[in-house]
C-alpha positions in Angstrom: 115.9 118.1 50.4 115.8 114.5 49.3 119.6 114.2 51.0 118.1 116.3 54.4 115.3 113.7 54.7 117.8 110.9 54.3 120.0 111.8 56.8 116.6 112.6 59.4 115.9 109.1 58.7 119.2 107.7 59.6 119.1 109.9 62.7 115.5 108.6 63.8 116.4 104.3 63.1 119.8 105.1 64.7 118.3 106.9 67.5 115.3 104.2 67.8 117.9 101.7 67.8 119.7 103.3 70.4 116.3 103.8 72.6 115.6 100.2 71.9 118.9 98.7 73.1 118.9 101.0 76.5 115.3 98.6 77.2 116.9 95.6 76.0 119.6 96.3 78.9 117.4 97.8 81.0 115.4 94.9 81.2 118.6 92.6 81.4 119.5 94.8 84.3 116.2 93.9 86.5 116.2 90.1 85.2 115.6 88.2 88.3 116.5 84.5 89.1 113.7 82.0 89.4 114.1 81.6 93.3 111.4 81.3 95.9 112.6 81.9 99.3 115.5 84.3 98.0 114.2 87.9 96.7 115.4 87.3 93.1 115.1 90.9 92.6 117.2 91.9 95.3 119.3 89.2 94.5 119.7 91.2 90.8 120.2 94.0 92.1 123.0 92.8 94.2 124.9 91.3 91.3 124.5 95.2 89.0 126.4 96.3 91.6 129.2 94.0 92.3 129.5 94.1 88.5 129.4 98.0 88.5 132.3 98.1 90.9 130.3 98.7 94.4 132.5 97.5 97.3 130.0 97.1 99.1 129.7 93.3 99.2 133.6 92.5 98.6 133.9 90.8 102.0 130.8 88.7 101.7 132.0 88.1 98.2 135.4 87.1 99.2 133.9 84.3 101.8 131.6 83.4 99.5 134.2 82.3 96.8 136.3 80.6 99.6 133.6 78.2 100.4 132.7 77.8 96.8 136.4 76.5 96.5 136.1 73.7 99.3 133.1 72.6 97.6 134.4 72.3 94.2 136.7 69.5 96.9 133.7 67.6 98.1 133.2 64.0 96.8 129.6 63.1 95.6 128.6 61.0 99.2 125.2 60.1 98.4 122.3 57.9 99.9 123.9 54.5 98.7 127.3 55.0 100.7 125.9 54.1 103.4 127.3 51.0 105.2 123.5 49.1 106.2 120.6 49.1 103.7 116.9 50.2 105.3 114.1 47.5 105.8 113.1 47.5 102.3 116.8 46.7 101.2 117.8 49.2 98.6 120.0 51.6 100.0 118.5 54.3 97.6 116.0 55.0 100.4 116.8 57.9 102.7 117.4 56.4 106.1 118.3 57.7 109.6 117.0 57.2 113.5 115.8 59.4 115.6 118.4 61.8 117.3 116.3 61.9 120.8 116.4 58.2 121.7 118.4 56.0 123.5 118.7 52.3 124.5 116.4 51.3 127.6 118.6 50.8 130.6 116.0 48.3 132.0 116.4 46.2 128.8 119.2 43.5 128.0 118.8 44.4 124.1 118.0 48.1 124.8 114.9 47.8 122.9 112.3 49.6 122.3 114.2 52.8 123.0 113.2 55.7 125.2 113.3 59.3 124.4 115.5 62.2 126.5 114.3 65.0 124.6 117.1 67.7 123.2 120.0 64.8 123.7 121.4 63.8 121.1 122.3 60.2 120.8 125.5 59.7 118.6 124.8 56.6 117.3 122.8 58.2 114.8 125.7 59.0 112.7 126.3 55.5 112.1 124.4 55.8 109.0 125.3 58.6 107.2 122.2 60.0 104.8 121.6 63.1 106.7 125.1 63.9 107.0 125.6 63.8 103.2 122.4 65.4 102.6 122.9 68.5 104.7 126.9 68.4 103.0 125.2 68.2 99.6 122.6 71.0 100.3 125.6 73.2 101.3 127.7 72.8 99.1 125.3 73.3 96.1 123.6 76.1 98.0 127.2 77.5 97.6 128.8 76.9 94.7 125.2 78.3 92.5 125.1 81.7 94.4 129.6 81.8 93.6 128.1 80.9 89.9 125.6 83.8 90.0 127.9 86.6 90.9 130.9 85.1 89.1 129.6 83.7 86.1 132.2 81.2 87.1 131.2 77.8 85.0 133.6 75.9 87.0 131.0 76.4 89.9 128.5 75.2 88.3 129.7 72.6 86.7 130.4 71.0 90.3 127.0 72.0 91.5 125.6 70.5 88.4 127.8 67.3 89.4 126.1 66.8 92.9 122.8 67.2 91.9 123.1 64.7 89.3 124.7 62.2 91.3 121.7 62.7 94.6 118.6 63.0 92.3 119.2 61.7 88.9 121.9 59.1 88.4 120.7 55.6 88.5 123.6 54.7 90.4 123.5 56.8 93.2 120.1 58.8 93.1 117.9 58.8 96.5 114.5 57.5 96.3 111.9 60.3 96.4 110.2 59.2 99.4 111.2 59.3 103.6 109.8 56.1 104.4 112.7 55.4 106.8 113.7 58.3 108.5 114.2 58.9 112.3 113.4 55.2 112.7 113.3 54.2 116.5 114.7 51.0 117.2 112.4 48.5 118.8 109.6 51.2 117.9 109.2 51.4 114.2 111.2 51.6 110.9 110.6 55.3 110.3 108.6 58.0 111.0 106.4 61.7 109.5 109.0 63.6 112.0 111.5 62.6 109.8 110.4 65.3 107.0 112.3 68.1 109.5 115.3 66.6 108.1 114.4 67.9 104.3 113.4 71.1 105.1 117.1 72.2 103.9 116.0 71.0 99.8 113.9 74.4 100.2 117.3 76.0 99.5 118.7 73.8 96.9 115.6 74.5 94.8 116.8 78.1 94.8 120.3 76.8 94.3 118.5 75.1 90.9 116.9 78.1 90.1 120.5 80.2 89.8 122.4 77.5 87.6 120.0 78.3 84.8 121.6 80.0 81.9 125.1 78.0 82.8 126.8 75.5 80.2 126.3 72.9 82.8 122.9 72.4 83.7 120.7 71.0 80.8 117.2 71.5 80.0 117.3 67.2 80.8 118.7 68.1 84.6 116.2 70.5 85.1 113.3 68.2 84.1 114.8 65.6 85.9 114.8 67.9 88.8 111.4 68.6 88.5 110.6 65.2 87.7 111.8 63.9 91.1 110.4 67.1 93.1 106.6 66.4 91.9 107.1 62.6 93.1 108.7 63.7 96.6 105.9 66.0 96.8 103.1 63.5 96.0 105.0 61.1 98.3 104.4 64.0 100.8 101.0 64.5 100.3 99.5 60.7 99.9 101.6 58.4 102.7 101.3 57.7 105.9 104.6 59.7 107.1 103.4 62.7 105.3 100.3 62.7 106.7 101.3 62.3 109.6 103.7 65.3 109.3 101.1 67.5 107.9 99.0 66.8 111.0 101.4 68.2 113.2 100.9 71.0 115.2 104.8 72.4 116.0 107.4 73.2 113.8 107.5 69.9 111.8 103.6 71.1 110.5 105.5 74.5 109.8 108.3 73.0 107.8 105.7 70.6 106.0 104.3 73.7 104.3 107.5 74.9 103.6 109.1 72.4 102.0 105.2 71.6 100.1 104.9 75.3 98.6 108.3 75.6 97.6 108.0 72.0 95.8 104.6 73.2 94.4 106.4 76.3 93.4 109.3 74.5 91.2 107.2 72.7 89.5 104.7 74.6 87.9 101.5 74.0 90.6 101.0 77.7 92.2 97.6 76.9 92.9 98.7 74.2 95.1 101.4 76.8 96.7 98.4 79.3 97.3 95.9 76.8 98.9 98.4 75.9 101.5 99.6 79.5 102.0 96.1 80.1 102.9 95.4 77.7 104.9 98.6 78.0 106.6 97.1 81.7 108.6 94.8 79.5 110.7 96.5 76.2 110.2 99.9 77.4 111.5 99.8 81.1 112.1 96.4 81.1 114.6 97.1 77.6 116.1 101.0 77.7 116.8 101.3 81.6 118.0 99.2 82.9 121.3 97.4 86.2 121.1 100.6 87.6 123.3 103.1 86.2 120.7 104.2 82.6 122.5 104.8 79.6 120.8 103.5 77.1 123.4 103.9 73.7 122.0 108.0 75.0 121.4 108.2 76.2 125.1 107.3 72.9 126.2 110.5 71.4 125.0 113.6 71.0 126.7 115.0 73.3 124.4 112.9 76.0 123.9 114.6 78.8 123.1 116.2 77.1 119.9 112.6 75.8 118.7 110.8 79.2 119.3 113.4 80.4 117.0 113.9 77.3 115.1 109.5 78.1 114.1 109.6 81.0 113.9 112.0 81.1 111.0 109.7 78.3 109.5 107.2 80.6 109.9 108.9 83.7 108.4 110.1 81.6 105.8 106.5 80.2 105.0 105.7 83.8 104.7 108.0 84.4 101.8 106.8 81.5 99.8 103.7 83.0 100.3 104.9 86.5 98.6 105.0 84.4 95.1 101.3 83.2 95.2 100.1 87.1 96.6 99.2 85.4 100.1 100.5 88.0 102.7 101.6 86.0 105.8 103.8 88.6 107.4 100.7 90.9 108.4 98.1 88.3 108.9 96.9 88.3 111.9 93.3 87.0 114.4 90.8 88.7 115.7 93.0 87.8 119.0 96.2 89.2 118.2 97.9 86.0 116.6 100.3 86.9 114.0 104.6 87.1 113.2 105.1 89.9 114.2 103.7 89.3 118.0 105.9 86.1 117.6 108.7 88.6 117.3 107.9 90.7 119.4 107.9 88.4 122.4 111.1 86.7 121.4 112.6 89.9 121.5 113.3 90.8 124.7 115.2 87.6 125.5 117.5 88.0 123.3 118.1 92.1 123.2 117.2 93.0 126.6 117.8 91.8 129.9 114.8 89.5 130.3 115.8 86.3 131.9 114.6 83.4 129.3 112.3 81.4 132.4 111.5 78.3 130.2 113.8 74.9 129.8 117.2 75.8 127.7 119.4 72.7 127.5 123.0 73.6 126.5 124.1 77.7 126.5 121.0 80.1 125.5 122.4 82.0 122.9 120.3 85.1 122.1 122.1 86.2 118.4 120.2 82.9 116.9 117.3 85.9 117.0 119.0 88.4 115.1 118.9 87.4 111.5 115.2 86.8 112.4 114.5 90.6 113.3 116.7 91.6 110.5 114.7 90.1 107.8 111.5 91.1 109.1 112.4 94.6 109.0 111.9 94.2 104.9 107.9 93.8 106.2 107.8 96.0 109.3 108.4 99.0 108.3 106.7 101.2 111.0 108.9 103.4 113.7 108.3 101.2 116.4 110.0 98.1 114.3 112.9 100.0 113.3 113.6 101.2 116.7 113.5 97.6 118.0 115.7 96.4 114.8 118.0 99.3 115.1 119.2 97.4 118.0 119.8 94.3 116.7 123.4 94.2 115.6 124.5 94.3 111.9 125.9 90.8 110.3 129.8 90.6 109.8 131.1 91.9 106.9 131.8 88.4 105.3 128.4 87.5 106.1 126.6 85.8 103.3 123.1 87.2 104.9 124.9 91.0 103.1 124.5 89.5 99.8 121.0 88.0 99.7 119.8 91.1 101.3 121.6 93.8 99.3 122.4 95.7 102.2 
């Protein structure tokens, strides 16, 4: 008896053991990424199944790998290889003038400039910031995701290597503050609209949040990280140029909140992230969008298909930061009819239909820059009437990286 009760025992500790590791992996299974704008759930979900063998995602994979090899090329170009230093002198300040404006014919000097809205003048890239910021965002924006599906450390080591060099090393490390970007000559030495040009850093947060668990990035990086964040994000909030870019009433307000709640959001302050989620439905949502789903202050401009897109996606994307904090964006909507969805749903025959696009379009109108709009919102929209209109809408290419933050 003593022998049968023995063995029952054995049985029950083996089988709790059993039942215990299937949670352990279930739960390792549904792990999800600390990431904000990506669905870090999803984004789980997506990597079971590569590692399970689905083909689904081989071709996104594939292109995703290649560009996570000419990253692991790209040089650390940071703020301080510019060739001129900014006003204040130390080349660790972000600098760069304002694309729109060009010298004043009626002026020996050229000075002050004048604006020609939508035309860009290339003697911006004469100083290089933005140009190595937007390579920097890219390429770490790559190389973490090739990490995450991989579990490749070479990918993050080089991620971990570019960070370092733009936000942390002494040496190189930018300044947290925009106190001279889009600078018009003759006018002033840097401006609020000049926070558009950081709205990418919403991405490389997300990037930050998929290195963790790697050899490379250190529990010092990531407090470094979030060091310099909570300054950039007091910067924004107390100075002149982020005031001023809060006030706005176009897409630079839009990407102010995006870029503020996803900074709130990395460093710890969700209560931050909700207050300006909520304010954002009357702030934004009820002052940007009419009740019939036009973005006026973006059709005014001499490009205004690309910026009734170009907010829209601010918008939408200010609507997913808002998931973390329980704020739901994507169905908000006045007592008028303001809301995403009517933003949408105006947008949409322009692109999908043959409605001829009556406003100001300098350069080609290109209506695909509305699909991968359409296609995220049908995560939210969920009623016949969306998925009719998004059934129309033409699926990404197979080597799409839009197939692997999606899972579909």
């Amino acid at each position: 008896m003593k022998i049968i009760q023995a063995i029952f025992n054995s049985c029950f500790i083996s089988l709790a053991f059993v039942g215990l590791s299937s949670i352990a992996n279930s739960q390792a299974k549904i792990a999800a990424p600390r990431v904000f704008v990506i669905d870090g759930r999803e984004l789980a979900e997506t990597k079971r199944r590569i590692e399970s063998g689905d083909q689904t995602f081989a071709a996104a994979l594939a292109k995703l790998e290649k560009d996570a090899r000419q990253a692991m090329q790209q040089q650390s170009s940071t703020v301080v290889s510019k060739a001129v230093a900014p006003p204040s002198g130390d080349k660790h300040d972000y600098t760069s003038q304002a694309p729109y404006f060009w010298p004043n014919p009626a002026k020996p000097d050229g000075l002050p400039y004048i604006n020609r809205d939508g035309e860009r003048n290339p003697e911006i890239n004469k100083i290089t910031d933005h140009l190595a910021l937007d390579q920097m965002e890219a390429a770490v924006q790559s190389l973490s995701l090739a990490y995450y599906f991989k579990n490749d450390e070479q990918y993050a080591a080089k991620a971990t290597q570019l960070l370092r060099a733009w936000f942390l090393d002494p040496a190189s490390r930018m300044n947290p503050n925009l106190e001279y970007a889009q600078f018009i000559p003759g006018v002033n030495t840097g401006r609020g609209i000049g926070l558009i040009e950081t709205r990418g850093l919403v991405n490389t947060i997300d990037a930050i949040g998929l290195l963790a668990g790697s050899k490379s990035w250190t529990s010092a990086d990531q407090k470094g990280l979030e060091a310099w964040f909570s300054s950039f994000l007091q910067w924004m909030r107390q100075s002149r140029n982020g005031r001023e870019e809060n006030a706005a009433k176009n897409n630079h307000g839009t990407f102010f909140d995006v870029q503020a709640i996803s900074f709130a959001l990395f460093v710890g302050r969700n209560d931050l992230a909700k207050e300006i989620a909520e304010a954002a439905k009357e702030k934004r949502i009820a002052l940007e969008i009419e009740p019939d789903g036009r973005q006026p202050l973006e059709l005014r401009r001499t490009k205004a298909w690309s910026y009734s897109n170009m907010n829209l996606d601010g918008l939408m994307l200010l609507a997913r930061l808002a998931e973390n904090v329980g704020v739901d964006l994507w169905t908000y909507q006045t007592r008028d009819g303001r809301g995403i969805r009517h933003a949408l749903e105006y947008l949409y025959p322009y692109a999908i239909e043959d409605r001829k696009w009556t406003f100001q379009q300098i350069g080609s109108f290109e209506g695909k820059s509305f699909f991968p709009l359409m296609r995220r919102a049908a995560a939210h929209y969920r009623d016949e009437k969306f998925k009719a209109a998004e059934s129309r809408i033409p699926k990404p290419e197979p080597t799409d990286r839009e197939h692997l933050l999606s899972g579909k």
